[in-house]
DRENVEXKE-817488 format. One record per residue: z, y, x of N, C-alpha, C in turn; residue in one letter. Coordinates in steps of 0.05 Angstrom, whole numbers, plus 32768, in hexadecimal, padded with zeros to 4 digits. Each point is the difference from the previous one (the first is absolute). Example, Ala and Ser with C-alpha at 12.3 -4.5 7.8 and 13.67 -1.06 7.14 Angstrom:
# residues 2
809C7F8E8108800080187FEE800080188012A 7FF280157FF9800180188010800E80167FF1S 
***
This chain:
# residues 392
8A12875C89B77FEF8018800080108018800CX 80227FFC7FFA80058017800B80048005801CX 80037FDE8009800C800480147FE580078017X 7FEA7FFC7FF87FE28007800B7FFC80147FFEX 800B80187FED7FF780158006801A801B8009X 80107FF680068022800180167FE87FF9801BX 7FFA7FE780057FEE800080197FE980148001X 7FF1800D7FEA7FED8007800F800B801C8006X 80167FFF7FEF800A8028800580048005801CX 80127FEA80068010800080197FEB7FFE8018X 7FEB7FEA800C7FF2800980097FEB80128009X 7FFF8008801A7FED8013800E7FE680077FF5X 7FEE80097FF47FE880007FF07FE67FFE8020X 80047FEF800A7FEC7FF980137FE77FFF7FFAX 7FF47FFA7FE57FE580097FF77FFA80138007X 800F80117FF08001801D7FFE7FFA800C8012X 8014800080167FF7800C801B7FED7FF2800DX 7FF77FED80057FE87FFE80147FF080077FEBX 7FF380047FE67FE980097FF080008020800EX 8012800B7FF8800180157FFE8002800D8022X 80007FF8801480097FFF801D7FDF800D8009X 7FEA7FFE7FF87FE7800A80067FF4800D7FDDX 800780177FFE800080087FEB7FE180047FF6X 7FE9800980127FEB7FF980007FF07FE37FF6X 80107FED800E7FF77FE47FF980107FF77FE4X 8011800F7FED800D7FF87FEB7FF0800F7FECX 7FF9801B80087FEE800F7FE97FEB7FED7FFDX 7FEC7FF580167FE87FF87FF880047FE27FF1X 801B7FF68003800D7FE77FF97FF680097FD9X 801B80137FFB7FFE80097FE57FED80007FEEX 7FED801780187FE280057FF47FEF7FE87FF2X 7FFD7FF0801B7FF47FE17FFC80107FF97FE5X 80127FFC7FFE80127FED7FE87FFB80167FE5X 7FFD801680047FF9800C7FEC7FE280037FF1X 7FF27FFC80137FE280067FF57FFF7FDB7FFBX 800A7FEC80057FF47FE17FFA8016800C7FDDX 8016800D7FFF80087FFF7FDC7FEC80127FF6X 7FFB8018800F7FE580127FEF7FF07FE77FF1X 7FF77FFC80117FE87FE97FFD7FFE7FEC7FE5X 801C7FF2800380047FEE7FE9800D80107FE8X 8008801C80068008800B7FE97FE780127FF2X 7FE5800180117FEE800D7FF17FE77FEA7FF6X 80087FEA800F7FE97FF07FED801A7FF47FE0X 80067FF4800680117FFB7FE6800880177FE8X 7FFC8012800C8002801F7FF37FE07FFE7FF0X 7FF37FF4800B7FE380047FF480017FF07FF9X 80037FE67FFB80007FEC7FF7800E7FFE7FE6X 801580138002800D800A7FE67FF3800D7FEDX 7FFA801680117FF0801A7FF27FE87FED7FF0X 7FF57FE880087FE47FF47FF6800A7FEB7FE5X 80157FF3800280097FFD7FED800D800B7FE9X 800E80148003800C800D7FE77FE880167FF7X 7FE9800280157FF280117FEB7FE87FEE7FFCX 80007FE180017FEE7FF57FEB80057FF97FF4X 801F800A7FEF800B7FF67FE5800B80227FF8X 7FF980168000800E800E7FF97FF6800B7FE1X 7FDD7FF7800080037FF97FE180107FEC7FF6X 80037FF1800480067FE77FF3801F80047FF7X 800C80128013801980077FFA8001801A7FE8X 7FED80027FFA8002801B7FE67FF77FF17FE7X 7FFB7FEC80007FFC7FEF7FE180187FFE7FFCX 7FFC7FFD7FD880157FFC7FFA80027FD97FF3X 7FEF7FF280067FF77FF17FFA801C7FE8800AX 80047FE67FF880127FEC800B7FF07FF08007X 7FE07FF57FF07FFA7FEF80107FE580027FF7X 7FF17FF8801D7FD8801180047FFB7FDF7FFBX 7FE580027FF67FED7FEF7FF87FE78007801AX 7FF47FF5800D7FE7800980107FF47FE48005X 7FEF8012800E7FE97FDB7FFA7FF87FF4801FX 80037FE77FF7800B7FE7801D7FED8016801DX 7FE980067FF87FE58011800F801080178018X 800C80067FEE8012801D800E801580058013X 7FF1800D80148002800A8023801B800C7FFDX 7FF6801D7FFB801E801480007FF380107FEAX 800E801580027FFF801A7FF07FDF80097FF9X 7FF27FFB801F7FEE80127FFB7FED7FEE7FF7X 80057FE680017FE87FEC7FFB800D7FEE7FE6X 7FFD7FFF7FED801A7FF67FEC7FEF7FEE7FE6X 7FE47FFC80037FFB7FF37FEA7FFF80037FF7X 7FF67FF17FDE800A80037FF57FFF7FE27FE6X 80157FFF7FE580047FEE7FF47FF180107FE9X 80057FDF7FDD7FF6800E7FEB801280117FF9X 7FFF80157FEF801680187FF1800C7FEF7FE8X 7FF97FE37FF6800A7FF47FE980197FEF800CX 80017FFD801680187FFE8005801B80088007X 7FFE801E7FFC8015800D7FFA80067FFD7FE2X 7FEA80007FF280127FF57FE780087FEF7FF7X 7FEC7FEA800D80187FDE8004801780058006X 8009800A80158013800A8011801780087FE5X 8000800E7FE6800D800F7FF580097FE87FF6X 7FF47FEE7FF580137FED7FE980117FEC8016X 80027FFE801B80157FFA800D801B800C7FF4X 80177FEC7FF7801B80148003801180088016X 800780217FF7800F801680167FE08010800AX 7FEC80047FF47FEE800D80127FFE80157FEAX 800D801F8000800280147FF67FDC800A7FFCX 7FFA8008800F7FE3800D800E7FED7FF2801AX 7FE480077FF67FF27FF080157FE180188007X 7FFF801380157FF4801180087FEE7FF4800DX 7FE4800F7FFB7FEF7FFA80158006801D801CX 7FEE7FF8801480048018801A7FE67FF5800FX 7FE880147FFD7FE88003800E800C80098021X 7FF47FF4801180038003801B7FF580008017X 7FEF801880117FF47FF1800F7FFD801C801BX 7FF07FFB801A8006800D80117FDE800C7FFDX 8000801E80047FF0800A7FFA7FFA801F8013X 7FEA7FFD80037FF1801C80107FF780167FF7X 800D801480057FFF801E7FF6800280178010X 7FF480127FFA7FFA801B800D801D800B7FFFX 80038014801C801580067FF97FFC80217FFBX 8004800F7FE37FF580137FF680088019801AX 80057FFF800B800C8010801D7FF080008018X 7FFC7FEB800D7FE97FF9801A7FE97FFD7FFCX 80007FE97FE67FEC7FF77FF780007FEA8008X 80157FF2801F7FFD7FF0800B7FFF7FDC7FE7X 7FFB7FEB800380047FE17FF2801C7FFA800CX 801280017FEB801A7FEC800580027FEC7FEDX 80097FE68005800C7FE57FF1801E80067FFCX 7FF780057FE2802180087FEC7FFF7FDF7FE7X 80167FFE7FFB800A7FED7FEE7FFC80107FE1X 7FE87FFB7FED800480027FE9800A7FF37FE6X 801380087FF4800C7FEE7FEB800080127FE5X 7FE77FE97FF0800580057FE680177FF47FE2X 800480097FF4801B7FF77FE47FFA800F7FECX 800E7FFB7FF38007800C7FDA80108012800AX 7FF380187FF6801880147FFF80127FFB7FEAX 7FFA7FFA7FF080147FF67FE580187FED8009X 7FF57FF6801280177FEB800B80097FFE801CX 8005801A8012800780098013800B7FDE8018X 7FFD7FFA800880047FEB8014801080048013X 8008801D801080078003801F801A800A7FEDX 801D8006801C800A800D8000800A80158011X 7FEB80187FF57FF98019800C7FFE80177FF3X 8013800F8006800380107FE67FE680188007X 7FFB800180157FE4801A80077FED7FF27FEAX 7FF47FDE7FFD7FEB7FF67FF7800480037FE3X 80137FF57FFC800C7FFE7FD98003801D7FF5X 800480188011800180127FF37FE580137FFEX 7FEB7FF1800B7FDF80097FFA7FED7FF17FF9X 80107FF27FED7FE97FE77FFB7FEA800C7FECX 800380177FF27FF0800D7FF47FEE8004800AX 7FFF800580197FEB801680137FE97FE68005X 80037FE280017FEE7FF0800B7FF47FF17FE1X 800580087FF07FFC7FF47FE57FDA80137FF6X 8004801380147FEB800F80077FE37FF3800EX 7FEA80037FF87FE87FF78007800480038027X 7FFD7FEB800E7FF98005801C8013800C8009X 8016800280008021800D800C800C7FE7800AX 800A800C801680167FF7800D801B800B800FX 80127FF280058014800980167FFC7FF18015X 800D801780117FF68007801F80227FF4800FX 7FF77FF3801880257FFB80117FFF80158007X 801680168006800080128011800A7FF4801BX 80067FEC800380067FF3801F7FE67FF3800BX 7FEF7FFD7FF07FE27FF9800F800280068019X 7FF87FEE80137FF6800E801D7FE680148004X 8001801A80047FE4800D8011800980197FF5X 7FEA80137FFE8001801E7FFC800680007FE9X 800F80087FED8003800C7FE5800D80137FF6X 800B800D80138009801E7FF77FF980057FEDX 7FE5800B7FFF7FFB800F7FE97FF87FF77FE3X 7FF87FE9800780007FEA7FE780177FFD7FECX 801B80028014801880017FF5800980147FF5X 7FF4801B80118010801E7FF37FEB80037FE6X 7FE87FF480017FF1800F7FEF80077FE37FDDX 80097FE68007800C7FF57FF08010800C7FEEX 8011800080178023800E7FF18000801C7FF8X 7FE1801580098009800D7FEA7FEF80087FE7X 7FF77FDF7FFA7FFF80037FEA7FDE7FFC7FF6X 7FED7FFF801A7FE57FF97FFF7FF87FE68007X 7FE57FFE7FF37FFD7FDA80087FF5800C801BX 7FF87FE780067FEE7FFD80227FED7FE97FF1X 7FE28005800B7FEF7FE67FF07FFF7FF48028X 7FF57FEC7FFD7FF27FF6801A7FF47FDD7FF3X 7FF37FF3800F7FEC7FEA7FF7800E7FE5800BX 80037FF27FE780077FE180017FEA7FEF7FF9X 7FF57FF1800C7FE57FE77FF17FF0800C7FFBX 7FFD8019800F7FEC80157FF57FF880057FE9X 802080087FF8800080057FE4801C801A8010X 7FF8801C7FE98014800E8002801B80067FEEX 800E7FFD8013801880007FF48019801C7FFCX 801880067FF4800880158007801C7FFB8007X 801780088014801280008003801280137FF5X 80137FFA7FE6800780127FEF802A7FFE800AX 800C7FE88013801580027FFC80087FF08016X 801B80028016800C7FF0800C800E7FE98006X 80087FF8801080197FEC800280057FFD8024X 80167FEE7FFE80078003801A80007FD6800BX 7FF07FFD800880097FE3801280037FF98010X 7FE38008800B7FFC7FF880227FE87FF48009X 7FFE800080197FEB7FEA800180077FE8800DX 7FF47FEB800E7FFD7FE880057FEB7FFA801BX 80097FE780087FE67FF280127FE880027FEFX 80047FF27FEE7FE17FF87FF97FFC80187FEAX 8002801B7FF57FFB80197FFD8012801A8004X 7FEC80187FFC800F801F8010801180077FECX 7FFD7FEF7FE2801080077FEB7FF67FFC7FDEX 800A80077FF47FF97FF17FDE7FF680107FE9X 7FF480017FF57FFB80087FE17FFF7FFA7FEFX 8010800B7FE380037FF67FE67FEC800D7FEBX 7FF27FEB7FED7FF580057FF380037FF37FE7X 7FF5800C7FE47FFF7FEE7FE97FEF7FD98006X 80077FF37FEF7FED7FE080027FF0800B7FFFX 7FEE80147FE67FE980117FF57FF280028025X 8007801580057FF7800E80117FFE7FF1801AX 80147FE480057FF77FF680197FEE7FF37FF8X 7FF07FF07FEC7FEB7FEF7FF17FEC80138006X 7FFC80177FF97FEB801280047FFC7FFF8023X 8013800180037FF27FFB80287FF77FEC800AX 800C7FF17FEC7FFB7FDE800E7FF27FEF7FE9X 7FEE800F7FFE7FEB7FED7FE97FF87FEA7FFEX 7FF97FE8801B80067FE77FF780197FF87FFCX 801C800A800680127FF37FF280087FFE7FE1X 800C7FF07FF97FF780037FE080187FFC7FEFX 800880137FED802080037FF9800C7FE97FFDX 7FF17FE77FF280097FEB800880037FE88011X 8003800A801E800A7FFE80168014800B8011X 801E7FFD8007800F800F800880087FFD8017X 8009800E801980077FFB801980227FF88000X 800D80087FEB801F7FFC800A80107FF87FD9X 80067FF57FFC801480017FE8800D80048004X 801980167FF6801C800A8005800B7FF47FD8X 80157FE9801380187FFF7FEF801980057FF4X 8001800F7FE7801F80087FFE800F7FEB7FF2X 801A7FFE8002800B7FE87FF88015800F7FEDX 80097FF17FEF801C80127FE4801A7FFA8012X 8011800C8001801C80038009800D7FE58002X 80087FFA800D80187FDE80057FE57FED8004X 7FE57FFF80057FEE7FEC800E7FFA8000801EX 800C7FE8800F7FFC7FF880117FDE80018015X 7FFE8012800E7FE08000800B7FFD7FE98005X 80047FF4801280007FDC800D80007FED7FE8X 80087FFF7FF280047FEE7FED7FD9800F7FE3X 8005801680037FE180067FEC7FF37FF88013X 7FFD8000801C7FE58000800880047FDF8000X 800A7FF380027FF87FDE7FF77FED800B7FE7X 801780007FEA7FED7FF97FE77FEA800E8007X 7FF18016800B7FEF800980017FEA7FF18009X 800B7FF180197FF17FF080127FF97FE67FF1X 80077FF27FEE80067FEA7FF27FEE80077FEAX 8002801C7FED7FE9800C7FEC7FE87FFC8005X 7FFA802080157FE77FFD80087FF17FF28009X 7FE8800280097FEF7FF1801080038007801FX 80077FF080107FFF7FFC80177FEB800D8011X 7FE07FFA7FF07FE5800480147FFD801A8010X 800880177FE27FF6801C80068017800F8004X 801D7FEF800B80118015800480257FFC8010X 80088012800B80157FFC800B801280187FF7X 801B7FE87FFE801480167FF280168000800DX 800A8019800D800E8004800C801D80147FF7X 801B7FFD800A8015801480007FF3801A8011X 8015800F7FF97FFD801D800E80067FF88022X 800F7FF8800080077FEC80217FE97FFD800FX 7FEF7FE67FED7FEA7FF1800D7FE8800F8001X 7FFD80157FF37FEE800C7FFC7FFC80198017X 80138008800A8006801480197FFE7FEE8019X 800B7FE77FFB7FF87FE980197FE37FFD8006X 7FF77FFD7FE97FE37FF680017FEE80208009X 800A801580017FEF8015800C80057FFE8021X 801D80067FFD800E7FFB80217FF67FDE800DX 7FFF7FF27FF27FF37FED80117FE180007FFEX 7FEF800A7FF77FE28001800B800D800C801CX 8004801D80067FFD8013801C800F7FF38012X 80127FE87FF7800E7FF4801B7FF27FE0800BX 7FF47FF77FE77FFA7FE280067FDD80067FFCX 7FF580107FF07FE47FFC7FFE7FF58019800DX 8006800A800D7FF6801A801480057FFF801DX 7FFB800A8012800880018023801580138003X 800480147FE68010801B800B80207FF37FFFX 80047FF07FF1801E7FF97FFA80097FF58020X 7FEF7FE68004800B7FF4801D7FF980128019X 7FF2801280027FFB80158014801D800A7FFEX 800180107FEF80218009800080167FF5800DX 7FFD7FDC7FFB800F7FF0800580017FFE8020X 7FE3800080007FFD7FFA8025800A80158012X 800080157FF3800780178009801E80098006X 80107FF67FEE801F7FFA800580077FF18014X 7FF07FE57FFE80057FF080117FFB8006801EX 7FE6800880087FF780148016801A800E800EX 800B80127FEB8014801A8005801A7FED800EX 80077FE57FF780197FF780067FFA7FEF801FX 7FE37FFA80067FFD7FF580137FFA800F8013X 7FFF801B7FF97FFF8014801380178002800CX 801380037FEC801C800D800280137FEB8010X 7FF27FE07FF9800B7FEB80197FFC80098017X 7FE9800880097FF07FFF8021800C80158005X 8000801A7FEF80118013800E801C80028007X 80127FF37FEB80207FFB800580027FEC801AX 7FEB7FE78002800E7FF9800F7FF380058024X 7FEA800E7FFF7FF4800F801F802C80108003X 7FFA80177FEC801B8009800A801A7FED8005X 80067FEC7FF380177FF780037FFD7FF0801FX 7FE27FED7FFF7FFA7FEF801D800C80218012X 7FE7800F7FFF7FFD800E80178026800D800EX 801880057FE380198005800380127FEF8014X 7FED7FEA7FF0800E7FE0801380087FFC8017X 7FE8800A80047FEC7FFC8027801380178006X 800180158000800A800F800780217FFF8008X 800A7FF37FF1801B7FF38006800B7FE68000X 7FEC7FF3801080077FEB800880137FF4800CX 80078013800D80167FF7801C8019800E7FF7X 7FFE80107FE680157FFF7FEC80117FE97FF3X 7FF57FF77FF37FFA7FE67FEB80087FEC801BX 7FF180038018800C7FE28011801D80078005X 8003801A8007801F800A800880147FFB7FECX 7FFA80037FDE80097FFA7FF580127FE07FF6X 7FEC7FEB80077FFA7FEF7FFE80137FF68021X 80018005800F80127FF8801C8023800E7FF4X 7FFE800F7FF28017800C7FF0800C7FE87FF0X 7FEB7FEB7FFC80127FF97FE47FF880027FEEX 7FF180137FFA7FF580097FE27FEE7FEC7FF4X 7FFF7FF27FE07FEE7FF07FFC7FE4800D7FF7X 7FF17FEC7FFD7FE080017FFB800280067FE2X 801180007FEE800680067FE38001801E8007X 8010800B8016800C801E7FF97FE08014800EX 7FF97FF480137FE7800E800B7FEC80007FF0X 7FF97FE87FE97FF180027FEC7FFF80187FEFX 80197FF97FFC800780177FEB7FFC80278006X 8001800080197FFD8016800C7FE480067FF7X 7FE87FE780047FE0800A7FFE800080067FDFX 80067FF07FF680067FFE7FE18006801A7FF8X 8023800C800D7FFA80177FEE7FEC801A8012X 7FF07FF780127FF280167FFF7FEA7FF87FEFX 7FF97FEF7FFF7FEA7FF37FE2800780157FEBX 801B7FF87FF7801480117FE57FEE801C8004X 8013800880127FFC802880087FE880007FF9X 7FE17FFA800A7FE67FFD80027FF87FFA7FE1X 80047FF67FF17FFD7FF47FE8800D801B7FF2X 801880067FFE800980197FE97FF88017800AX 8006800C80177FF38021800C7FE77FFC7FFDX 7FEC7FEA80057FDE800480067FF97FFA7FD5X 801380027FF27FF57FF67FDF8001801F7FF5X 80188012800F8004800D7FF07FEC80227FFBX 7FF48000801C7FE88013800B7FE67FED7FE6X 80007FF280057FE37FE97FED8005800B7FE7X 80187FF97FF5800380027FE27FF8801E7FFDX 800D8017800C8002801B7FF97FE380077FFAX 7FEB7FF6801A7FE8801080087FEC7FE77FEBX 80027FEB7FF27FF87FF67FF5800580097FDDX 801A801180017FFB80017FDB7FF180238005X 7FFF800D800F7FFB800F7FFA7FD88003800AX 7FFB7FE6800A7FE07FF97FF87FFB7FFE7FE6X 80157FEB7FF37FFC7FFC7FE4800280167FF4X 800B801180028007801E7FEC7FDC80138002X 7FF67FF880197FEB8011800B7FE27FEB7FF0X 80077FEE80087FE77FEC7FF580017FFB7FDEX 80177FFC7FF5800380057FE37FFA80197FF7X 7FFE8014800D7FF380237FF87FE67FFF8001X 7FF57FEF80117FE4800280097FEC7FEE7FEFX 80107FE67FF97FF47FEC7FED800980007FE3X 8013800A7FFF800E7FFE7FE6800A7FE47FF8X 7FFD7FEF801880087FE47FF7802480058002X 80037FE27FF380237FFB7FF980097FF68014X 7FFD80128016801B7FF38022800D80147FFBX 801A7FF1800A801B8010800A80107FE3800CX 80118009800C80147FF2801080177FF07FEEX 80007FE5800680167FF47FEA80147FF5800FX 801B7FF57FF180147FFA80177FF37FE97FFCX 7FF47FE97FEC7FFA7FE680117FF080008016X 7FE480127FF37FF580088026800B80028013X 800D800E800680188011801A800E7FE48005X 800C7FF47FE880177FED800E7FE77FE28008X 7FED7FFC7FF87FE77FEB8014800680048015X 7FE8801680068001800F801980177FFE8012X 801480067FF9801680008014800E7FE48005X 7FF57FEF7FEA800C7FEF800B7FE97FED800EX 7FE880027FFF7FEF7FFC800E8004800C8016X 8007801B800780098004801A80177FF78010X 80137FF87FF4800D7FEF800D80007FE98007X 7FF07FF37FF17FF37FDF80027FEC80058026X 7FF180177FF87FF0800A801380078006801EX 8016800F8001800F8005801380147FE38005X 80087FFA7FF980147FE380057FE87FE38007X 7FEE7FFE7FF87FEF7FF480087FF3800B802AX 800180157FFB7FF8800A802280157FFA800CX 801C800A7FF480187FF4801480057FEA800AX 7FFB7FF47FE77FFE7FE380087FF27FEE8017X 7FE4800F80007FF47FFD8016800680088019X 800B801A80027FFB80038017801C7FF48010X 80167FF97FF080147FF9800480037FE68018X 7FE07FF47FFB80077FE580137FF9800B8019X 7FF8801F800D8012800A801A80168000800CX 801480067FE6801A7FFE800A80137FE88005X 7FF77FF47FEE80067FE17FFF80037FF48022X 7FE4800A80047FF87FEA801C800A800E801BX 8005801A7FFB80118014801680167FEE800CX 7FF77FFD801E80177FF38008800E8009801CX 8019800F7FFF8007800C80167FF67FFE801BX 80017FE680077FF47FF580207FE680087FFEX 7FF280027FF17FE1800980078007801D8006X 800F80127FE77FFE801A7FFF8006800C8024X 80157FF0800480108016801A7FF87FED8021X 
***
């Protein structure tokens, strides 16, 4: 290794200068290699953003392990099982607590426009607080109240004033099930693909909206387990207890899988994303290697001259190669910059969970080098076949 990179010091950077020798034809080189990483850095950016915010409830339970029933889609479509099996559920040993959690995706006025948005409503026991959120747990008084709820303040749409006139201290009513309701208190989550954002309410009070559901039917069981019990090991006995027909029991793990895998395996939006990366890299082929062919051609009678020198077909390789290299790191690092700072602009605008990660960045780049070394490769069998007597 050392003595390879003693060689590359010592040699002439011949990439270098012929890339750079038509400075015009290296910018648009860059450009090209930059907008094919835009590309794969803003669909996988969304692709991100769609997964971590169809679990970002799921990440505020305090639960170890959900009970839901075999029926159930995602979040917004969830089923439901009997409520007597959460208390089956209790005489399992290591199972501390066994919660029910009303859940479902629901259409409401927004007391501001007036406009219909699809927000995530979730009813519980205030007595037995479920999330861990200290905005929610510290107003659970306020929804123990006839027809009250909390409001996301990260909801997507107009709510300025909904919010100022919240926080200081007034309800806001507006109409759920066409039934009126009042907004007495906040929290902060977010929204999602499949809603603009969430609301917490008493069990009481989500029953009253949702009148054929019936208290004894629940969309989610949240399990607490006593100190030194193994999740993996209760949810056997769990699985082994209960009845099989009306229900699936899952870890905190499987249970965030099972949301993230509906939007990637049972939806179009997950593999769109996918196709969309893929798109970006096969762009970023056609364009590295038009430039590297078109460099080729251009010095042909270089490469033959070289080659009547003496020089082997290893060292001329290597020349296209590292202009591959150059092309691959200068054209990643314009992508990356003008790509996190979409995410900074699009996460303001959606309130969804993108930002820029180093395993992202380090894909990407090494997909861009896979990308770029793949065109070299190609265009390489120009030089190969360069043969002085033709050139001169």
């Amino acid at each position: 290794m050392l003595k390879l990179i003693q060689n590359l010091t010592r040699r002439t950077p011949l990439g270098w200068l012929q890339l750079t020798q038509h400075k015009g034809r290296f910018a648009v080189a860059i450009s090209g290699v930059a907008f094919a990483d835009l590309l794969m850095l803003m669909q996988l950016g969304f692709q991100g953003a769609l997964f971590d915010s169809a679990v970002v409830l799921h990440s505020k339970l305090k639960a170890d392990i959900f009970i839901i029933s075999p029926q159930a889609l995602n979040i917004g479509a969830m089923s439901t099982f009997p409520r007597r099996r959460l208390y089956q559920a209790m005489d399992v040993t290591g199972v501390k607590s066994a919660e029910p959690m009303y859940v479902s995706l629901v259409t409401w006025k927004n007391p501001q426009t007036r406009d219909k948005k699809n927000l995530i409503i979730v009813g519980f026991n205030p007595d037995r607080p479920i999330f861990n959120l200290p905005e929610v747990n510290s107003q659970l008084d306020k929804i123990k109240q006839s027809d009250t709820l909390l409001f996301d303040r990260k909801a997507i749409g107009d709510y300025q004033q909904v919010v100022a006139r919240v926080d200081a201290g007034k309800a806001v009513t507006t109409e759920i099930e066409r039934r009126t309701i009042s907004v007495n208190g906040l929290f902060s989550i977010g929204s999602s693909f499949s809603a603009d954002g969430h609301l917490m309410t008493s069990e009481d009070n989500y029953l009253r909206l949702f009148s054929r559901q019936s208290q004894g039917n629940v969309n989610v069981g949240l399990i607490t387990l006593k100190p030194g019990y193994d999740p993996t090991q209760v949810v056997q006995q769990l699985k082994s207890y209960l009845p099989k027909e009306d229900i699936k029991v899952l870890t905190r793990a499987e249970y965030i899988a099972f949301e993230q895998g509906y939007w990637q395996q049972q939806t179009p939006i997950g593999p769109i994303f996918n196709l969309g990366a893929i798109m970006g890299f096969l762009v970023g082929i056609i364009i590295v290697y038009q430039v590297l062919s078109t460099d080729v051609n251009a010095h042909l009678k270089e490469y033959a001259t070289f080659k009547a020198m003496g020089y082997s077909n290893t060292y001329l390789l290597g020349i296209v190669f590292e202009e591959a290299l150059i092309l691959a790191i200068v054209g990643f690092i314009p992508g990356l910059i003008v790509s996190t700072g979409l995410y900074t602009v699009v996460g303001g605008a959606t309130n969804l969970p993108i930002a820029m990660t180093i395993v992202r960045a380090t894909q990407v780049f090494t997909g861009t080098l896979i990308m770029c070394m793949l065109s070299g490769a190609v265009a390489t069998g120009k030089v190969q076949a360069a043969d002085p007597a033709d050139m001169f």
